[in-house]
VEXDREN-2710 file (C-alpha; in Angstrom, 1 decimal):
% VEXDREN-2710
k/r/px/py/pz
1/UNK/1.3/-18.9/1.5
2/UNK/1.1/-19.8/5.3
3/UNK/-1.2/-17.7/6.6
4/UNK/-0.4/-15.3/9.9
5/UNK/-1.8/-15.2/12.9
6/UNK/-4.3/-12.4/13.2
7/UNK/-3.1/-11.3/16.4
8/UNK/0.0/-10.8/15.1
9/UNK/-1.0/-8.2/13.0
10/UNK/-2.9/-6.3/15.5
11/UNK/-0.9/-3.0/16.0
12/UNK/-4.4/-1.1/17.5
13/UNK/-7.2/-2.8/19.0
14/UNK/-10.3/-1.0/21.3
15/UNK/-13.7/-1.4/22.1
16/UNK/-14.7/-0.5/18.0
17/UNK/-11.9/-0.8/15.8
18/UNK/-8.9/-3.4/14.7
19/UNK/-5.5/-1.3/12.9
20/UNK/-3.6/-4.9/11.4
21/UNK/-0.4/-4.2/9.7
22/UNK/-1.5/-6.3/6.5
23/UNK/0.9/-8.5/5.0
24/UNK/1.2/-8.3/1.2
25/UNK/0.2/-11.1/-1.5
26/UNK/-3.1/-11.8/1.5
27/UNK/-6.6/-9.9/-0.1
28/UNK/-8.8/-7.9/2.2
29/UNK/-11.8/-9.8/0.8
30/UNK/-12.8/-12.5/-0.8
31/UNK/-11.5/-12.3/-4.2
32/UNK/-12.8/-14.5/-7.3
33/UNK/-10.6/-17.1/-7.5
34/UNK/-10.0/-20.3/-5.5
35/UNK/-7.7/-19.0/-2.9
36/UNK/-9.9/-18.9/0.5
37/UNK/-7.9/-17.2/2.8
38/UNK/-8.7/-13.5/3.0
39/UNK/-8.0/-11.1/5.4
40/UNK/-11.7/-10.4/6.4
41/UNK/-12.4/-14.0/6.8
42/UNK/-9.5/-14.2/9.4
43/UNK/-10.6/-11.1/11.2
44/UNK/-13.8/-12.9/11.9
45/UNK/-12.4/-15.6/13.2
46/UNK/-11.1/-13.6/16.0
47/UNK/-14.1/-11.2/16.1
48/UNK/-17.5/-12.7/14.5
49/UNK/-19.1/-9.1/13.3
50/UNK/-15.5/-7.9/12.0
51/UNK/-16.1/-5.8/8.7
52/UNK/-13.5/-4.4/6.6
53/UNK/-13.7/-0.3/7.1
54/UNK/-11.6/0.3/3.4
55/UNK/-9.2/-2.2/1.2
56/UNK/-5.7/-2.5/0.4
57/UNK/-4.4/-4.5/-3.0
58/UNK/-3.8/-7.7/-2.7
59/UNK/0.3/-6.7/-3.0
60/UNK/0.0/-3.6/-0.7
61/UNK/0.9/-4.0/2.7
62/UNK/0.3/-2.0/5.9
63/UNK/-2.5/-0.2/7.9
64/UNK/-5.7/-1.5/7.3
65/UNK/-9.6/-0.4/9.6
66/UNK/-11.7/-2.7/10.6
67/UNK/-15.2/-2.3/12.5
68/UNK/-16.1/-4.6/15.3
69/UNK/-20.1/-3.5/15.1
70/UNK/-22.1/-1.5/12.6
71/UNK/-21.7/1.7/14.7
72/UNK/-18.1/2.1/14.1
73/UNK/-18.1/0.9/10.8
74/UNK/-21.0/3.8/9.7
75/UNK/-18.1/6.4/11.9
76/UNK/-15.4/5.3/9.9
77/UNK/-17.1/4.9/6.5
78/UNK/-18.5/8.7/6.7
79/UNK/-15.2/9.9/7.3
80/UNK/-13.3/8.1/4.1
81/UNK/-16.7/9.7/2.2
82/UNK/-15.7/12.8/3.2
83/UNK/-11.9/12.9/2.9
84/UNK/-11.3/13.0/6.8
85/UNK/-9.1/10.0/7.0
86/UNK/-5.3/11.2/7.0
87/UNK/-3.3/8.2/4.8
88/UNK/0.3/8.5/3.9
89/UNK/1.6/5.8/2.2
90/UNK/5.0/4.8/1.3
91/UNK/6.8/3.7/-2.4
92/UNK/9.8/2.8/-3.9
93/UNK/10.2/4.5/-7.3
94/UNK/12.5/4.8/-10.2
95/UNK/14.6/7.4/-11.0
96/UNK/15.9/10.5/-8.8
97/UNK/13.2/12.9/-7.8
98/UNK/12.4/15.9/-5.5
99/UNK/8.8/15.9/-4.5
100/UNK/7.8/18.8/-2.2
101/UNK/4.1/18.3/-1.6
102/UNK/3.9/17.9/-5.3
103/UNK/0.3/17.5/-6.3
104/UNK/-1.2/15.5/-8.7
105/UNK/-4.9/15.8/-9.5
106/UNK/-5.4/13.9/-12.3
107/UNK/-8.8/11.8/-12.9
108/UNK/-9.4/8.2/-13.1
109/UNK/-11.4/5.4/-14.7
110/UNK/-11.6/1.9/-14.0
111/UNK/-11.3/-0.3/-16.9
112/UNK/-11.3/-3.9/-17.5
113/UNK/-9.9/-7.0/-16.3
114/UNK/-8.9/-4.7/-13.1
115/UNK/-6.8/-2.1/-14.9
116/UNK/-7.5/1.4/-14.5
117/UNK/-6.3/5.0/-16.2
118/UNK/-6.0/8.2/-16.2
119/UNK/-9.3/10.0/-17.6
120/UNK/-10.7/13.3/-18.2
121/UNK/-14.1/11.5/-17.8
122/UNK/-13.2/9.6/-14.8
123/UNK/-13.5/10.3/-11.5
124/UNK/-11.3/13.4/-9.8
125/UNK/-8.4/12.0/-8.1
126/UNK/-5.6/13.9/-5.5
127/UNK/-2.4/12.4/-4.5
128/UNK/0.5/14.8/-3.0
129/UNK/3.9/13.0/-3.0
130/UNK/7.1/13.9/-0.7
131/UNK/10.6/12.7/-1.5
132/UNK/11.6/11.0/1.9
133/UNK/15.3/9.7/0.8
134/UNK/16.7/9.2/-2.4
135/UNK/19.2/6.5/-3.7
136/UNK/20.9/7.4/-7.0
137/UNK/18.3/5.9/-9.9
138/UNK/15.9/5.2/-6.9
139/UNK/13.3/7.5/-4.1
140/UNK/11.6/6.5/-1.6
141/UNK/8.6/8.7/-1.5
142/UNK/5.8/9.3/0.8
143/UNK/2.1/9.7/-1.1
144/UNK/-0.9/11.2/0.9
145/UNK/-4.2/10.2/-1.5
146/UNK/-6.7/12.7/-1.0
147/UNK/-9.1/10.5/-2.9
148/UNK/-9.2/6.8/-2.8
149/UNK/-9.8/5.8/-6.5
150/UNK/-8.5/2.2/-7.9
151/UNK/-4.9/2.0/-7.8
152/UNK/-5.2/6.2/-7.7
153/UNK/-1.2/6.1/-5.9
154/UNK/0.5/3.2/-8.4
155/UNK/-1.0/5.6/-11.3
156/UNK/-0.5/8.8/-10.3
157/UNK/3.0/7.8/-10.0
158/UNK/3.3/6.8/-13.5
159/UNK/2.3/10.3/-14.6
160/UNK/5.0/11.8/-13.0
161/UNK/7.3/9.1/-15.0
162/UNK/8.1/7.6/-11.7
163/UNK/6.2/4.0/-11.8
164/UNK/6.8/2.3/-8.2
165/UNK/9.5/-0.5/-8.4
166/UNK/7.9/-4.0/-9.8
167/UNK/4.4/-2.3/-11.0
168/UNK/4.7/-3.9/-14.4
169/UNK/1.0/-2.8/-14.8
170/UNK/2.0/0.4/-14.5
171/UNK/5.2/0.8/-15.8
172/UNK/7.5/-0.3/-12.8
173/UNK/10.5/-2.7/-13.7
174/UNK/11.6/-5.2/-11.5
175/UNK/15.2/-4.3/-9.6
176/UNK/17.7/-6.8/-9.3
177/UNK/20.7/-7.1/-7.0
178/UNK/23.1/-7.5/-9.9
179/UNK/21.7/-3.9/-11.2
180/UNK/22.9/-2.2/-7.8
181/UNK/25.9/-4.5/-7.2
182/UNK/29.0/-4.0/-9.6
183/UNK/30.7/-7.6/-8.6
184/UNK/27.7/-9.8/-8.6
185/UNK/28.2/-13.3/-9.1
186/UNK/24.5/-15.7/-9.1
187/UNK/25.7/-19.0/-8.4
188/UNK/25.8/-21.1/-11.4
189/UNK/22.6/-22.5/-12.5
190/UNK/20.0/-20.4/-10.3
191/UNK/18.0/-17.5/-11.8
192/UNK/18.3/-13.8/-10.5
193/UNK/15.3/-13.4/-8.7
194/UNK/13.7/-9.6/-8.2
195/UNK/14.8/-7.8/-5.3
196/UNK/11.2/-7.6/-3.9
197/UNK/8.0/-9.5/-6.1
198/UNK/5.6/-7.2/-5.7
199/UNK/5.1/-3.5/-6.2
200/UNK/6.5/-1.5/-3.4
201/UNK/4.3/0.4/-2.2
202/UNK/3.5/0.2/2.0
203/UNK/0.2/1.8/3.8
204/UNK/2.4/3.3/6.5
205/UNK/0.2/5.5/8.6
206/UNK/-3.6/5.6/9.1
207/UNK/-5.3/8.8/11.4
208/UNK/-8.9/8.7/11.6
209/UNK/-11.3/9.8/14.8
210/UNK/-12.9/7.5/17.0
211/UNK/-16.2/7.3/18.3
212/UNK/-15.9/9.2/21.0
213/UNK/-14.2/12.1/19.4
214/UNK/-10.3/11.1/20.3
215/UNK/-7.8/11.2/17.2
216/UNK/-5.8/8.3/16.4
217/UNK/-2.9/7.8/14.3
218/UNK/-1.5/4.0/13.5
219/UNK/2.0/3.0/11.9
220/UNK/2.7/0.2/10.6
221/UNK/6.3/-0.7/10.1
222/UNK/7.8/-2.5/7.1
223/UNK/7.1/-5.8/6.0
224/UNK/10.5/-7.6/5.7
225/UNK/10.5/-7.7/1.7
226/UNK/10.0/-3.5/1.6
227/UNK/12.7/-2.9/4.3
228/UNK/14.9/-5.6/2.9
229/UNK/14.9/-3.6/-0.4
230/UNK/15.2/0.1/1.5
231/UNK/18.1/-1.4/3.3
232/UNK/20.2/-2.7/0.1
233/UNK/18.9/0.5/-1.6
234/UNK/20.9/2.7/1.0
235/UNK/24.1/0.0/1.1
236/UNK/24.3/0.1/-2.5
237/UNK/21.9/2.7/-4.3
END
């Protein structure tokens, strides 16, 4: 993977805090195996006492916090502790639903080998989901996590029997072209490859409060693989 530019994923920058638009398939931290390139370690790079505010998974793009000095990382810390961080998030799911501030409060424990469920013992977990657009066997929903539990949206999704689009973990087929298209033809030889190869699922707004009391709300746009598959979704879903 060729690693971006940190500027170019700046989409807020002041005195205390970095908003990047994270690509997906790049970790916010280190992460145990032998692939170096992180996005914390880039952050630092650009600014030496960076420190990631939250994470995304590895797969998930979109906004992500980062502190530029232990002040603002204590602010911004307290306020995803206390559930004052607004994050709406975006996913591509099967099948045709209506979600009207649905809300799913379901608890969750982590398990092994980085795979978590849902548990009456685990810990509380709130998601409300919102039908945004819907494309015959397909939605496109917006999720607001109240909580932030390990893979709390991707799972919470999977209760409602609508599994985000390529989360085999979690239930989520892969969606090929030749599924929405009646006269596909793969040219001879080649493999059909998925429409998008990771789970689609996009952290499209972040609102938190600086340090000096102001609101702020950051959107990321699409990364070209989710608005790629949004796009062919409408053409042909």
């Amino acid at each position: 993977m060729k690693l971006p530019a940190f500027r170019d994923l700046i989409i807020f920058e002041n005195e205390d805090y970095i908003v990047v638009n994270k690509p997906p398939f790049l970790a916010t931290l280190e992460d145990r195996s032998l692939n170096a390139s992180n996005l914390l370690t880039l952050a630092r790079q650009y600014h030496e006492d960076a420190q990631a505010c939250h994470r995304l998974d590895k797969e998930t793009s979109g906004c992500l916090a980062i502190a530029k000095n232990p002040e603002a990382y204590r602010h911004l810390s307290m306020q995803f502790e206390n559930r004052q961080v607004q994050k709406i998030y975006h996913a591509v799911i099967w099948g045709s639903h209506d979600f009207h501030q649905l809300l799913v409060d379901r608890a969750i424990q982590p398990g092994l080998k980085g795979v978590a469920k849902l548990a009456a013992k685990g810990k509380p977990a709130q998601t409300y989901f919102t039908t945004l657009e819907k494309f015959g066997r397909h939605t496109l929903v917006e999720c607001k996590p109240i909580t932030g539990r390990m893979h709390q949206i991707r799972l919470h999704l999977a209760y409602l029997k609508a599994s985000i689009v390529q989360d085999e973990m979690y239930g989520g087929e892969p969606l090929y072209l030749s599924s929405l298209k009646r006269k596909f033809n793969l040219a001879k030889g080649t493999e059909e490859q998925p429409l998008i190869k990771r789970f689609a699922l996009h952290s499209h707004q972040l609102g938190f409060t600086l340090l000096n009391g102001d609101p702020v709300l950051v959107t990321a746009d699409y990364p070209k693989d989710f608005e790629v598959l949004v796009k062919l979704l409408r053409k042909n879903g």
